[in-house]
PDB file of the backbone (N, CA, C, O) and the ligand in Angstrom, with CONECT records:
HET     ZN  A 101       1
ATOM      1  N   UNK A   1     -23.424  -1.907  44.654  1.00  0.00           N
ATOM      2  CA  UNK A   1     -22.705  -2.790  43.721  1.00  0.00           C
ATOM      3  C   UNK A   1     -21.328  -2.202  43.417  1.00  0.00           C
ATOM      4  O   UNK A   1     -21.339  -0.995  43.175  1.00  0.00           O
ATOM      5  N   UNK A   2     -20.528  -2.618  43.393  1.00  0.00           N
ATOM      6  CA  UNK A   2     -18.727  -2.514  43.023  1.00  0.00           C
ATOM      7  C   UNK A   2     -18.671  -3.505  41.947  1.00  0.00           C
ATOM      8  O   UNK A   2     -19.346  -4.448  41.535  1.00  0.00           O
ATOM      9  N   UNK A   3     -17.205  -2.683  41.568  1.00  0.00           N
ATOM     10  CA  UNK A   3     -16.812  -3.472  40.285  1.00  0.00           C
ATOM     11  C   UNK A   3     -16.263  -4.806  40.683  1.00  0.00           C
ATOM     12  O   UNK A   3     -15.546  -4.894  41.680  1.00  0.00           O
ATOM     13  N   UNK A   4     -16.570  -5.866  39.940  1.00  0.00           N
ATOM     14  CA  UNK A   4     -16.095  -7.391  39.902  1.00  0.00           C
ATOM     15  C   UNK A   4     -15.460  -7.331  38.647  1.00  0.00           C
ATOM     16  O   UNK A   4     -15.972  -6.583  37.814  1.00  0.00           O
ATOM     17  N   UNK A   5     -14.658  -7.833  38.403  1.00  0.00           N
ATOM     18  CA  UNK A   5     -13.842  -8.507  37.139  1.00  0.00           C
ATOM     19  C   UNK A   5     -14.365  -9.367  36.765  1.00  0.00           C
ATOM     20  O   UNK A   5     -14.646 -10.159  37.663  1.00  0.00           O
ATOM     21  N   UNK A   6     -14.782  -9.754  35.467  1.00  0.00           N
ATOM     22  CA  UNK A   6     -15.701 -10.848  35.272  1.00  0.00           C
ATOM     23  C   UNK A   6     -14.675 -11.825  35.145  1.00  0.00           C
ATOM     24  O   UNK A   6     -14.754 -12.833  35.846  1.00  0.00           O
ATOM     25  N   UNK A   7     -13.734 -11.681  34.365  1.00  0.00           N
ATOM     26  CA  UNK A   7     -12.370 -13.083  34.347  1.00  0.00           C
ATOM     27  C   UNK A   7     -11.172 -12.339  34.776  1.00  0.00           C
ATOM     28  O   UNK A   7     -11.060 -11.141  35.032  1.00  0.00           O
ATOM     29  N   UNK A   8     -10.040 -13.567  34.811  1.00  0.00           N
ATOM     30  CA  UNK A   8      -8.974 -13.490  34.901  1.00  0.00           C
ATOM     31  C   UNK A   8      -8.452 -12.093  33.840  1.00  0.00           C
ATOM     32  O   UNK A   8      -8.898 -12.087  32.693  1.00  0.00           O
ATOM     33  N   UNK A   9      -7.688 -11.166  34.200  1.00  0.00           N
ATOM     34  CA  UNK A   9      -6.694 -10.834  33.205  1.00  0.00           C
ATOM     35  C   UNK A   9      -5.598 -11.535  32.558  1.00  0.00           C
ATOM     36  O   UNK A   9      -4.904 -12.240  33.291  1.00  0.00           O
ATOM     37  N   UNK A  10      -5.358 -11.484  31.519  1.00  0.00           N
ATOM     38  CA  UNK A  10      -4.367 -12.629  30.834  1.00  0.00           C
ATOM     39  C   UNK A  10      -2.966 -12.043  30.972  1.00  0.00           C
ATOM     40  O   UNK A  10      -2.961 -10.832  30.752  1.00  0.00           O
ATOM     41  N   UNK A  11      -1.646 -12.618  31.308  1.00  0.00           N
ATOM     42  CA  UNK A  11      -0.263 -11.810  31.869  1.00  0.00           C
ATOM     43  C   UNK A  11      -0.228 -10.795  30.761  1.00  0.00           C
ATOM     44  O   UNK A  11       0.185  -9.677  31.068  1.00  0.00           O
ATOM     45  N   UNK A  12      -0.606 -11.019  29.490  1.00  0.00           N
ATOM     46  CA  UNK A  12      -0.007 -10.561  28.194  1.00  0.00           C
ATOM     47  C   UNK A  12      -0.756  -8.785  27.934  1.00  0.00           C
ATOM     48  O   UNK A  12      -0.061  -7.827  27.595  1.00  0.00           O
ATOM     49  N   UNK A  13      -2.185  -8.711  28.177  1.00  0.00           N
ATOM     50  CA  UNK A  13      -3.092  -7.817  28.438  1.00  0.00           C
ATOM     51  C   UNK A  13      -2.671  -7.301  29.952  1.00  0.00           C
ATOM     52  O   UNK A  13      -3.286  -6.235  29.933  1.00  0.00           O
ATOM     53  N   UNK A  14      -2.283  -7.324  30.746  1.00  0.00           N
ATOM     54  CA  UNK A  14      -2.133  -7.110  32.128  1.00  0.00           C
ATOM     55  C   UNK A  14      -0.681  -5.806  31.544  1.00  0.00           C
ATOM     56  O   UNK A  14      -0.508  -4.592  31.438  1.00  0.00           O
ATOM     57  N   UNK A  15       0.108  -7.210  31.301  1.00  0.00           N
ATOM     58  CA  UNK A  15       1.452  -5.918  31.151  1.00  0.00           C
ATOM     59  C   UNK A  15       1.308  -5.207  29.767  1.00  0.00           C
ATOM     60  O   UNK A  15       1.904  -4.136  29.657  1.00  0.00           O
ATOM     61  N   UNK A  16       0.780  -5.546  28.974  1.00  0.00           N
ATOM     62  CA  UNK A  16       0.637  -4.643  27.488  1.00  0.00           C
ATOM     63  C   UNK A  16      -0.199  -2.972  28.324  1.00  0.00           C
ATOM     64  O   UNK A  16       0.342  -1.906  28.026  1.00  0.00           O
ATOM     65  N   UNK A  17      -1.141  -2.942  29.056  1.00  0.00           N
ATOM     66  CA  UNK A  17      -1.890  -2.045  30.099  1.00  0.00           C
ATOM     67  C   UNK A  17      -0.701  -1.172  30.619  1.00  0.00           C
ATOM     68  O   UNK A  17      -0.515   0.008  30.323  1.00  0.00           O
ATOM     69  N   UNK A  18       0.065  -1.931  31.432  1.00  0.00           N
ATOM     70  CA  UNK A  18       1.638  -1.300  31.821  1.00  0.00           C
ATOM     71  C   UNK A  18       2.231  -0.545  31.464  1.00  0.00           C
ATOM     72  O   UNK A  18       2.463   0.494  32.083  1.00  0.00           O
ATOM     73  N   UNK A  19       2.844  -0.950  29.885  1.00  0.00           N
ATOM     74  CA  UNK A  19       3.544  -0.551  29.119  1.00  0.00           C
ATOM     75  C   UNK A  19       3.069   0.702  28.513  1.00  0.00           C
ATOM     76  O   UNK A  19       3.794   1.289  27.710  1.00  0.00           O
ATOM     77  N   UNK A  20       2.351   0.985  28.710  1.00  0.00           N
ATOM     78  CA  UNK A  20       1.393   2.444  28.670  1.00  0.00           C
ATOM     79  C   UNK A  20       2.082   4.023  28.946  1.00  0.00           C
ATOM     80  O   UNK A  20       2.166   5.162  28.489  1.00  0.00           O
ATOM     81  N   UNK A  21       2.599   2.898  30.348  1.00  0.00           N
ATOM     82  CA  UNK A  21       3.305   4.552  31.132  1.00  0.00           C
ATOM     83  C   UNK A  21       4.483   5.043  30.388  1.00  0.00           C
ATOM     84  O   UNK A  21       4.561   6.265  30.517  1.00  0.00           O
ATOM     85  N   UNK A  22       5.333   4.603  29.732  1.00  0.00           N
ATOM     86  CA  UNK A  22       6.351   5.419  28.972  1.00  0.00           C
ATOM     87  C   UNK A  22       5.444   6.378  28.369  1.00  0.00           C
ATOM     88  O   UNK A  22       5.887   7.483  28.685  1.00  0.00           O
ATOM     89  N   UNK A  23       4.663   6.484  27.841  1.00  0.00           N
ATOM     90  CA  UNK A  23       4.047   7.530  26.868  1.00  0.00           C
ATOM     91  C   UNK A  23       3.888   8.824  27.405  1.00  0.00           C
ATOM     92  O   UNK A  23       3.941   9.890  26.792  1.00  0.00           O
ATOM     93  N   UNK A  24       3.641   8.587  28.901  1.00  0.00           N
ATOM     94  CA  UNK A  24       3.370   9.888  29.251  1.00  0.00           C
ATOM     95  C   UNK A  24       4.999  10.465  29.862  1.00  0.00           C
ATOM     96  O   UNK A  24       5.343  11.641  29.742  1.00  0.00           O
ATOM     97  N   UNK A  25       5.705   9.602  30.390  1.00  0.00           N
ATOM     98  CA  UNK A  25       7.043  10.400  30.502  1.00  0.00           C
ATOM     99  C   UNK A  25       7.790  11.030  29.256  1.00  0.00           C
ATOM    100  O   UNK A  25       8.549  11.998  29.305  1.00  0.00           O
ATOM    101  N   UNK A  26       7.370  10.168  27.915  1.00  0.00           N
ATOM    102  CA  UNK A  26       7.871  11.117  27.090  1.00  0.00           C
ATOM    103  C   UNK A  26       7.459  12.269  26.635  1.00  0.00           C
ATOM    104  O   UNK A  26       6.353  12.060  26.138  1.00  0.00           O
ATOM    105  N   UNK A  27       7.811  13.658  26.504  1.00  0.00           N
ATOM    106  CA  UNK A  27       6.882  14.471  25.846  1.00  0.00           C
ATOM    107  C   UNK A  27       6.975  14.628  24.345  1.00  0.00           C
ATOM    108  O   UNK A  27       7.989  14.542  23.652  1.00  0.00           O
ATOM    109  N   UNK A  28       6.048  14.812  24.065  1.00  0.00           N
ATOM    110  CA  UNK A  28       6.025  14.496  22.411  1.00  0.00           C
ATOM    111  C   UNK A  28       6.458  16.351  21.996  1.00  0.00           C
ATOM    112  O   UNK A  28       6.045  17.306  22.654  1.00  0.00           O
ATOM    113  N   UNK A  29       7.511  16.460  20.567  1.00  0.00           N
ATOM    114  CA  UNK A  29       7.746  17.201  20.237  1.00  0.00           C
ATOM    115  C   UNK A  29       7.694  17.852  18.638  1.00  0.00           C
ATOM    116  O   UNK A  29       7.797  17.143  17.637  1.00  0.00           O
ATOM    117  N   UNK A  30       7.611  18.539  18.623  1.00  0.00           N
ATOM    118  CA  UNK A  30       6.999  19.680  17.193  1.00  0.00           C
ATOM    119  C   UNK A  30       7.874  20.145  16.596  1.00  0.00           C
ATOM    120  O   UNK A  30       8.205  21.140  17.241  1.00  0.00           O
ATOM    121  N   UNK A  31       8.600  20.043  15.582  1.00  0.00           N
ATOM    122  CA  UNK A  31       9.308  21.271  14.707  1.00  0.00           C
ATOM    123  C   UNK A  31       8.791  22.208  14.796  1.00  0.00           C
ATOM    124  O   UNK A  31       7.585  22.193  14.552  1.00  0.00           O
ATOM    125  N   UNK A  32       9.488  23.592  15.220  1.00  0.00           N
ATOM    126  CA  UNK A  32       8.341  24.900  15.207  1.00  0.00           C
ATOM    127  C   UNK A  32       8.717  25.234  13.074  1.00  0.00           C
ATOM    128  O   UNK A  32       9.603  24.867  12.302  1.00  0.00           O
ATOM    129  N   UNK A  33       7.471  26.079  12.946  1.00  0.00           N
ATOM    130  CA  UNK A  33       7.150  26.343  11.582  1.00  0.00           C
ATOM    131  C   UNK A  33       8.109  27.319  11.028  1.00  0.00           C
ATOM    132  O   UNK A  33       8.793  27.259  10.006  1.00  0.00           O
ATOM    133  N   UNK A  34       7.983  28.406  12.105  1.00  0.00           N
ATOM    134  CA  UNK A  34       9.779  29.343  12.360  1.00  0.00           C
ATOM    135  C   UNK A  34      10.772  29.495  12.288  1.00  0.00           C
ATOM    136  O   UNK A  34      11.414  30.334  11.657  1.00  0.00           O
ATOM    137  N   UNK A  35      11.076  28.671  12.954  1.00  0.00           N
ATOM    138  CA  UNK A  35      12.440  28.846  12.998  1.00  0.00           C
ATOM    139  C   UNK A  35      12.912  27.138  13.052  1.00  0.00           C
ATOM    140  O   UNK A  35      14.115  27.091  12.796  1.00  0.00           O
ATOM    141  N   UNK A  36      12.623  26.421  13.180  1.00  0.00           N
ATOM    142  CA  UNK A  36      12.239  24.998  12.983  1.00  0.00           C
ATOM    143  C   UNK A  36      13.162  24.189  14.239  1.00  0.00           C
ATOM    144  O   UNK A  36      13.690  23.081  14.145  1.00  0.00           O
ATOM    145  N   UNK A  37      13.169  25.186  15.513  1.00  0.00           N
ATOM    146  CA  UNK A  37      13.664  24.409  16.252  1.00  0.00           C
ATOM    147  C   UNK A  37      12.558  23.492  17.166  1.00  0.00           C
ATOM    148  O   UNK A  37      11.447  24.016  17.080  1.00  0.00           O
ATOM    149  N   UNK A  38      12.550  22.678  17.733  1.00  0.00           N
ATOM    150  CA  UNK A  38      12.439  21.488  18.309  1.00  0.00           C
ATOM    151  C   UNK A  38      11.164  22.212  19.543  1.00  0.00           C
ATOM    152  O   UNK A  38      11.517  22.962  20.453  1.00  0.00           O
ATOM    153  N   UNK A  39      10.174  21.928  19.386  1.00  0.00           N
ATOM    154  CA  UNK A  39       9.030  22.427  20.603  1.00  0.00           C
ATOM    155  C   UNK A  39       7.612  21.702  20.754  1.00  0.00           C
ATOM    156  O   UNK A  39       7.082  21.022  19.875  1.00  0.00           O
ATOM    157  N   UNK A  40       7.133  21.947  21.928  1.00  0.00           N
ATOM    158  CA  UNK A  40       6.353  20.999  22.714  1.00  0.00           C
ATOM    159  C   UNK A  40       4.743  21.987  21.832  1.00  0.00           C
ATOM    160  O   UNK A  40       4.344  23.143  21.972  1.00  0.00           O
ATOM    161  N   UNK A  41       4.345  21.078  21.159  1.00  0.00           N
ATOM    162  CA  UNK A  41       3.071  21.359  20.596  1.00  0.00           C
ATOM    163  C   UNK A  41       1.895  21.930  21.270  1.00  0.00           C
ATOM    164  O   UNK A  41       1.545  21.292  22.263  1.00  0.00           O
ATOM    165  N   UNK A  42       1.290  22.830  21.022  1.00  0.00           N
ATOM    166  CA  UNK A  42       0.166  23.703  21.467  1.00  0.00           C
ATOM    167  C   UNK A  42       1.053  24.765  22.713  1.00  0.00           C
ATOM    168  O   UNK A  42       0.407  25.049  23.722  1.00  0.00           O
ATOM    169  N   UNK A  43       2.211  25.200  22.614  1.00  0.00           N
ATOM    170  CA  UNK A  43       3.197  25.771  23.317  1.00  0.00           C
ATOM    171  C   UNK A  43       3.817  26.933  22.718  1.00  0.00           C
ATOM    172  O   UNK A  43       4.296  26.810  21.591  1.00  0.00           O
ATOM    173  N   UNK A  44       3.868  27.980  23.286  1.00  0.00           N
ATOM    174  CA  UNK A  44       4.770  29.133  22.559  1.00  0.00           C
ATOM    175  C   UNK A  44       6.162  28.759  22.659  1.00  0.00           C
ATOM    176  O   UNK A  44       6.638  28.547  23.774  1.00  0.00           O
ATOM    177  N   UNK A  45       7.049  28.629  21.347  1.00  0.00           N
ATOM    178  CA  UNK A  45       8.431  28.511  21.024  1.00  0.00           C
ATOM    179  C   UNK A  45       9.576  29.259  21.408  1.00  0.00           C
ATOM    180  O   UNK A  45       9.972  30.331  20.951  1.00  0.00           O
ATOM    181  N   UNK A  46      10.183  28.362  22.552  1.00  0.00           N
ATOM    182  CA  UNK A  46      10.908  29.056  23.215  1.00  0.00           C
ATOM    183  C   UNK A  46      12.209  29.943  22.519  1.00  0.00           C
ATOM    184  O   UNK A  46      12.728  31.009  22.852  1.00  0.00           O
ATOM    185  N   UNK A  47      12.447  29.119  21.546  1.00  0.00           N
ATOM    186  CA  UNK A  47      14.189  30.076  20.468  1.00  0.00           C
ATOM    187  C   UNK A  47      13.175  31.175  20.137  1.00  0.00           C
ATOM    188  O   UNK A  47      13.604  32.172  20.717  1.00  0.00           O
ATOM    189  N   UNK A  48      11.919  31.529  19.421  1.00  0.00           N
ATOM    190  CA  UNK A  48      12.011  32.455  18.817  1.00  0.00           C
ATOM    191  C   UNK A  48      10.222  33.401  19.377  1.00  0.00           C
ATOM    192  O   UNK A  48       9.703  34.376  18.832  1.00  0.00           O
ATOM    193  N   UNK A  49       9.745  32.640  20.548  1.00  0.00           N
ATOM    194  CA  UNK A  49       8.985  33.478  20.685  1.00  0.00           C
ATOM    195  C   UNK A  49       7.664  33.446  20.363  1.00  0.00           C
ATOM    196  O   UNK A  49       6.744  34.160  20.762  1.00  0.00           O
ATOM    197  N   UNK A  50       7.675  32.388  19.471  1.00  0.00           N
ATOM    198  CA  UNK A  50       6.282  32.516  18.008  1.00  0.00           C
ATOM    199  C   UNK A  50       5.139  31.417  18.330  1.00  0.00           C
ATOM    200  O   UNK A  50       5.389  30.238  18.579  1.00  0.00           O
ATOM    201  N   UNK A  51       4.024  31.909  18.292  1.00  0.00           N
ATOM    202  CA  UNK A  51       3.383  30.779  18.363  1.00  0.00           C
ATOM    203  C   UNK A  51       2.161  31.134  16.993  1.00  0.00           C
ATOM    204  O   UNK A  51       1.806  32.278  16.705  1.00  0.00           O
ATOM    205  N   UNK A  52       1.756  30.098  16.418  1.00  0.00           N
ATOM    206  CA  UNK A  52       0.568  30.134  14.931  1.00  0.00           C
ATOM    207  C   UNK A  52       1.792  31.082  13.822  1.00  0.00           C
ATOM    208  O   UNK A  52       1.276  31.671  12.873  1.00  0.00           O
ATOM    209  N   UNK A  53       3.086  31.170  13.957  1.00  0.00           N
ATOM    210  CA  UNK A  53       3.963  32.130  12.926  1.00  0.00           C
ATOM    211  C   UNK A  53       3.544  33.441  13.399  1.00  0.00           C
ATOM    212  O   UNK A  53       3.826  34.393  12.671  1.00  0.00           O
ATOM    213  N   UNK A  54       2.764  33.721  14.765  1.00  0.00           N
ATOM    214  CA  UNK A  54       3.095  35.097  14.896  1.00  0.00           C
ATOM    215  C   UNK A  54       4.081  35.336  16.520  1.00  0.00           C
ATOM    216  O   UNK A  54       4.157  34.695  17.568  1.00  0.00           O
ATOM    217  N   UNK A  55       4.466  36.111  16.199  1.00  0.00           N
ATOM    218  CA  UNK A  55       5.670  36.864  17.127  1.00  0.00           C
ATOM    219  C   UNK A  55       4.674  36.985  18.740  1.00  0.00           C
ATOM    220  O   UNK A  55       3.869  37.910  18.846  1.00  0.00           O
ATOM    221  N   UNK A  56       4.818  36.158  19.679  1.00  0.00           N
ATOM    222  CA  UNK A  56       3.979  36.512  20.753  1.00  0.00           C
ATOM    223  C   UNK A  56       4.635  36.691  21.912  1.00  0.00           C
ATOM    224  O   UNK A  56       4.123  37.394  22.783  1.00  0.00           O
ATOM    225  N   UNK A  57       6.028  36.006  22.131  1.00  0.00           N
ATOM    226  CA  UNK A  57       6.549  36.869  23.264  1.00  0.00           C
ATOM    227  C   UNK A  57       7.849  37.338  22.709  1.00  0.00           C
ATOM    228  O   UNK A  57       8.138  37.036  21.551  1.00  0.00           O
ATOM    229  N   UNK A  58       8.894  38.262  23.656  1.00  0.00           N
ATOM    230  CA  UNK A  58      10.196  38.742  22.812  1.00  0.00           C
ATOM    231  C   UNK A  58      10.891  38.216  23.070  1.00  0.00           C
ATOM    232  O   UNK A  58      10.880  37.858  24.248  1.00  0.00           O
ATOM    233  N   UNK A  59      12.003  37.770  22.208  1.00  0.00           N
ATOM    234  CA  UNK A  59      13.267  37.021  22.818  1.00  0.00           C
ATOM    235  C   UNK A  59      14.898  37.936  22.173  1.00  0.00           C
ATOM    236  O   UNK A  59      15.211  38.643  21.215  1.00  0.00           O
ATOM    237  N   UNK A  60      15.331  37.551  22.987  1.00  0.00           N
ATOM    238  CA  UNK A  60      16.513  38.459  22.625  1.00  0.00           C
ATOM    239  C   UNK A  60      17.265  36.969  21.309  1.00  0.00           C
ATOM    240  O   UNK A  60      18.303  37.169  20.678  1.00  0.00           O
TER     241      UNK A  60
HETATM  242 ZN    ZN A 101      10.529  28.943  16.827  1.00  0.00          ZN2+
END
């Protein structure tokens, strides 16, 4: 057995489905707690190094 579509998709549900994909080209971004520059969440902060407010890699 394979999948059948039981009905039509409606144009409106078809492209609303579509419109989906921007979400993933954007990456969503974090104020760090730190130094409060601009960073990609669950990510160590690139200006200052810090990730949870502790110091984890060095940056000049
Ligand atoms: Zn930072």
């Amino acid at each position: 057995m394979s999948i059948c579509p039981k009905g039509k998709m409606s144009k409106s549900k078809r492209d609303k489905r579509r419109a989906q994909s921007w979400k993933i080209a954007t990456p969503s971004l974090v104020v760090c707690s730190k130094c409060g520059e601009l960073m990609r969440p669950h990510r160590v902060c690139k200006s200052c190094g810090s990730y949870n407010k502790l110091n984890v890699i060095k940056v000049d």
